[in-house]
N, CA, C and O atoms as a GROMACS GRO file, in nm:
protein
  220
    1UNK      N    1   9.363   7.965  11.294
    1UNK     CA    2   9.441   8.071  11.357
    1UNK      C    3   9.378   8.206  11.324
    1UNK      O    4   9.383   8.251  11.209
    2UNK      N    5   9.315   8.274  11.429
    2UNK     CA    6   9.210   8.393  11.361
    2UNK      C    7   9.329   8.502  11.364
    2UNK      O    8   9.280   8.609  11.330
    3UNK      N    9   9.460   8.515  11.392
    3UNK     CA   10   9.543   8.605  11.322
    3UNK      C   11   9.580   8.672  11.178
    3UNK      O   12   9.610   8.777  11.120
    4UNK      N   13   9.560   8.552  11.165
    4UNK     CA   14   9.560   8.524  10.970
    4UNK      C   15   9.434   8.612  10.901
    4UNK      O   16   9.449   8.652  10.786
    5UNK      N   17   9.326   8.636  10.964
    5UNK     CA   18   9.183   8.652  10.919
    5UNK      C   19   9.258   8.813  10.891
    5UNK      O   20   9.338   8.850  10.977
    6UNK      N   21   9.237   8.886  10.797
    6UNK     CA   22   9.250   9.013  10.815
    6UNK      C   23   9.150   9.065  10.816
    6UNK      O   24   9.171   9.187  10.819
    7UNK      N   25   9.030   9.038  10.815
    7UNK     CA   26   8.861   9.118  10.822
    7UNK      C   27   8.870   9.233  10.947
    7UNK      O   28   8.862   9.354  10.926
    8UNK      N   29   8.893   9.160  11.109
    8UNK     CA   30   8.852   9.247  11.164
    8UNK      C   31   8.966   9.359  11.217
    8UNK      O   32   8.950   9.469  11.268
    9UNK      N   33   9.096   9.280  11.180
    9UNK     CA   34   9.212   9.405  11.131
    9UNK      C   35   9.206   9.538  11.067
    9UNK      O   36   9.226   9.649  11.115
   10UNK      N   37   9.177   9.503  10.955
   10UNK     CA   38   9.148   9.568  10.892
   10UNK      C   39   9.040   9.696  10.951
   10UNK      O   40   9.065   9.811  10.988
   11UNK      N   41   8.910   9.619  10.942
   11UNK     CA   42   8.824   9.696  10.984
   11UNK      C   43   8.893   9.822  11.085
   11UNK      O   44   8.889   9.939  11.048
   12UNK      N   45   8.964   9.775  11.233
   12UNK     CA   46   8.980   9.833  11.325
   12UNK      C   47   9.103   9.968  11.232
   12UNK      O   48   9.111  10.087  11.263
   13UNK      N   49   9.165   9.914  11.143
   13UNK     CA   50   9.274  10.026  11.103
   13UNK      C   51   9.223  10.103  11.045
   13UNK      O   52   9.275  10.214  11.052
   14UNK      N   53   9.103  10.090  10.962
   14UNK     CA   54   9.055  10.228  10.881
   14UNK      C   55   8.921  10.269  10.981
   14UNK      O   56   8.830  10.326  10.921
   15UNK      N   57   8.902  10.246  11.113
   15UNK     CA   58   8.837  10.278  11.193
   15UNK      C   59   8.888  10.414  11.253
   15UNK      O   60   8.839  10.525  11.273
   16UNK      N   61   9.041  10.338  11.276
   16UNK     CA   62   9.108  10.410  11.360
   16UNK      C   63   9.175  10.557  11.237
   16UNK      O   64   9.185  10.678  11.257
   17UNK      N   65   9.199  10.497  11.152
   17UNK     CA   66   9.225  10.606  11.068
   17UNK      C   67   9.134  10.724  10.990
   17UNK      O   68   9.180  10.818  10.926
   18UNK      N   69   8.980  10.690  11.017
   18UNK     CA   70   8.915  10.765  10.996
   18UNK      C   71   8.857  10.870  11.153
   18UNK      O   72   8.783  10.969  11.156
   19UNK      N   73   8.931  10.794  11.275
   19UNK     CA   74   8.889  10.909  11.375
   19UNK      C   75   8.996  10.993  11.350
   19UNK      O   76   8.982  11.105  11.398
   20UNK      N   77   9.090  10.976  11.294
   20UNK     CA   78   9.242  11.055  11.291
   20UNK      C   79   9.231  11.158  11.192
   20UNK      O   80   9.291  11.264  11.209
   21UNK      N   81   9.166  11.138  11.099
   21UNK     CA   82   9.174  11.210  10.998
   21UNK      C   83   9.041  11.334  10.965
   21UNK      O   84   9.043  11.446  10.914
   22UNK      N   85   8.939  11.256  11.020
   22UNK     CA   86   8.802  11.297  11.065
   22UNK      C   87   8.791  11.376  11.176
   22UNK      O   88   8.764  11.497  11.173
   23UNK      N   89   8.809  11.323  11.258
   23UNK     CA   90   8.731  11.386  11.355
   23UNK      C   91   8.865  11.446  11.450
   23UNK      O   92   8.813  11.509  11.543
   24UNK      N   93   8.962  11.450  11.459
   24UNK     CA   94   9.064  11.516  11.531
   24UNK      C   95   9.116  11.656  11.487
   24UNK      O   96   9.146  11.750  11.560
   25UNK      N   97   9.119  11.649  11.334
   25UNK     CA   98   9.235  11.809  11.287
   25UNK      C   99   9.103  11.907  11.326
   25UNK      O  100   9.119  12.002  11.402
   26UNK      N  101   8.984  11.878  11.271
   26UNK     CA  102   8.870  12.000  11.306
   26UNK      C  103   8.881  12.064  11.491
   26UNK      O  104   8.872  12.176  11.539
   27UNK      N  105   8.898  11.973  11.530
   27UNK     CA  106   8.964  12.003  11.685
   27UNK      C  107   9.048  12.063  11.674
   27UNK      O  108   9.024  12.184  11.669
   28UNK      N  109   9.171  12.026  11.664
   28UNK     CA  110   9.289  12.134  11.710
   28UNK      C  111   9.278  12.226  11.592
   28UNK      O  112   9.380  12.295  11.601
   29UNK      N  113   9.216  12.264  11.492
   29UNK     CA  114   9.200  12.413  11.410
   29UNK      C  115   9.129  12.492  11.468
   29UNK      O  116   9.140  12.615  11.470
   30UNK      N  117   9.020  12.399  11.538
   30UNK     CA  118   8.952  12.505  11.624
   30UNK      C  119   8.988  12.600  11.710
   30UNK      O  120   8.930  12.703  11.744
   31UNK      N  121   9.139  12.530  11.757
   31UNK     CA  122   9.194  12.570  11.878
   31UNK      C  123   9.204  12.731  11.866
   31UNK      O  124   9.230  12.794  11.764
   32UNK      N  125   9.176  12.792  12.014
   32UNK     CA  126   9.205  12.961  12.004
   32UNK      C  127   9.317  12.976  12.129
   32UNK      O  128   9.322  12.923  12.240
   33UNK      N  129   9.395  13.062  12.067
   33UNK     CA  130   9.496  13.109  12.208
   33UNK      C  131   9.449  13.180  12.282
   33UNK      O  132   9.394  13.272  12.222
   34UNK      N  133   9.440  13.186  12.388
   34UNK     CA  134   9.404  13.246  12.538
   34UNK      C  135   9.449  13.417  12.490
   34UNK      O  136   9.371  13.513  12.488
   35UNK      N  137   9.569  13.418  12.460
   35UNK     CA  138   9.648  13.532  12.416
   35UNK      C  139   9.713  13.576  12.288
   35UNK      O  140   9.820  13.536  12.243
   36UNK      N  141   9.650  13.645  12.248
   36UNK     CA  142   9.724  13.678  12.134
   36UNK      C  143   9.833  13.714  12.081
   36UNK      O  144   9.786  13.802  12.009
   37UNK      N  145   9.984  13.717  12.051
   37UNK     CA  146  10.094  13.743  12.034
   37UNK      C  147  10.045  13.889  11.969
   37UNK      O  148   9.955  13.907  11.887
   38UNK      N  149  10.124  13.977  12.026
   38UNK     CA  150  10.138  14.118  11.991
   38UNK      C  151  10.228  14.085  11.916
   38UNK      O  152  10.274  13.971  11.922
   39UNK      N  153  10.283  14.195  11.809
   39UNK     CA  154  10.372  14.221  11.719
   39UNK      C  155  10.468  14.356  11.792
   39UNK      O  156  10.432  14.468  11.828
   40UNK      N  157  10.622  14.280  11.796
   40UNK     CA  158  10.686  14.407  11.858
   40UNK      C  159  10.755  14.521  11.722
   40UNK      O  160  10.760  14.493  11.602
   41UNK      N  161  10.796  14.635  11.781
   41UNK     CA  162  10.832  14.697  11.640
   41UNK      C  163  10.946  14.696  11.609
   41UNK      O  164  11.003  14.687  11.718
   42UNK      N  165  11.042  14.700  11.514
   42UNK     CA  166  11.154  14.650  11.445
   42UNK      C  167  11.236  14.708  11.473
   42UNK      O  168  11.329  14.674  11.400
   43UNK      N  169  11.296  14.854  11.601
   43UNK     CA  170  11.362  14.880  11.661
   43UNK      C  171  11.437  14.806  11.781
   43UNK      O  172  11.370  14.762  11.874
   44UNK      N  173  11.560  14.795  11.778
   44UNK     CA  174  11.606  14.755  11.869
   44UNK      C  175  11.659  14.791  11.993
   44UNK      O  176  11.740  14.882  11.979
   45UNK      N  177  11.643  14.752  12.120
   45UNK     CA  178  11.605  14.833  12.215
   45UNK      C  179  11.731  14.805  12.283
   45UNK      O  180  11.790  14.698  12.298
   46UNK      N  181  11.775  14.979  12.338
   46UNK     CA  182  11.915  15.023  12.386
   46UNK      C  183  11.979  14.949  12.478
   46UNK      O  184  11.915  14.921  12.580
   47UNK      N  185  12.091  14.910  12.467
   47UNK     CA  186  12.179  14.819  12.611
   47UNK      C  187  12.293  14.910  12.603
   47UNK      O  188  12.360  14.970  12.519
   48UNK      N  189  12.280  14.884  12.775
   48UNK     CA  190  12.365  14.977  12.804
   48UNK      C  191  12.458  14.831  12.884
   48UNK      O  192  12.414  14.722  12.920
   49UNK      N  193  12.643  14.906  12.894
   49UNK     CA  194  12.744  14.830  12.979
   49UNK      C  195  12.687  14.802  13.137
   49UNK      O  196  12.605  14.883  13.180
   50UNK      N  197  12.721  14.712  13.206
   50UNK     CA  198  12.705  14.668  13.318
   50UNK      C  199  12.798  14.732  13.381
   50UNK      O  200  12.912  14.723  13.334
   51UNK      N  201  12.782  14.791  13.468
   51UNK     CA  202  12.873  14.801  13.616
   51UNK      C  203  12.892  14.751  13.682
   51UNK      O  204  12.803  14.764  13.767
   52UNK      N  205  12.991  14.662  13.721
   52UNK     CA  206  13.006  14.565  13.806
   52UNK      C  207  13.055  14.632  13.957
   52UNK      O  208  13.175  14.653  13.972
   53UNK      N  209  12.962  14.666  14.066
   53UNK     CA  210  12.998  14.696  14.194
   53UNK      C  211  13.152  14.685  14.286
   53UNK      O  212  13.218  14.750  14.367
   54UNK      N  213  13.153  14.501  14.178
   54UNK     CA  214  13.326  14.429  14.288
   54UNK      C  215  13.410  14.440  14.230
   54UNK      O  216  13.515  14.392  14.272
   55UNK      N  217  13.409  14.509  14.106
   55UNK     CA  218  13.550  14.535  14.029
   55UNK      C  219  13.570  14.699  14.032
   55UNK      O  220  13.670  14.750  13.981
   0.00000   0.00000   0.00000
């Protein structure tokens, strides 16, 4: 029953766990945003009441 064999199990899980760990995070750290988030300033900006036209 070659289920039982854990050789090429194995093999395939620390295959697979070394593309995961290896070769993927250097990718997405690389990643750059298109846009940079501005920083807004710590004032909060005036609201005024609504006028409602139908009342």
């Amino acid at each position: 029953m070659p289920q039982l064999n854990p050789a090429p199990w194995f093999a395939i899980l620390i295959f697979s766990w070394l593309v995961l760990l290896v070769v993927i995070p250097p990718k997405v750290v690389a990643h750059i945003f298109q846009n940079e988030p501005t920083l807004q300033g710590a004032e909060t900006p005036k609201t005024e009441s609504w006028t409602w036209p139908w009342q």
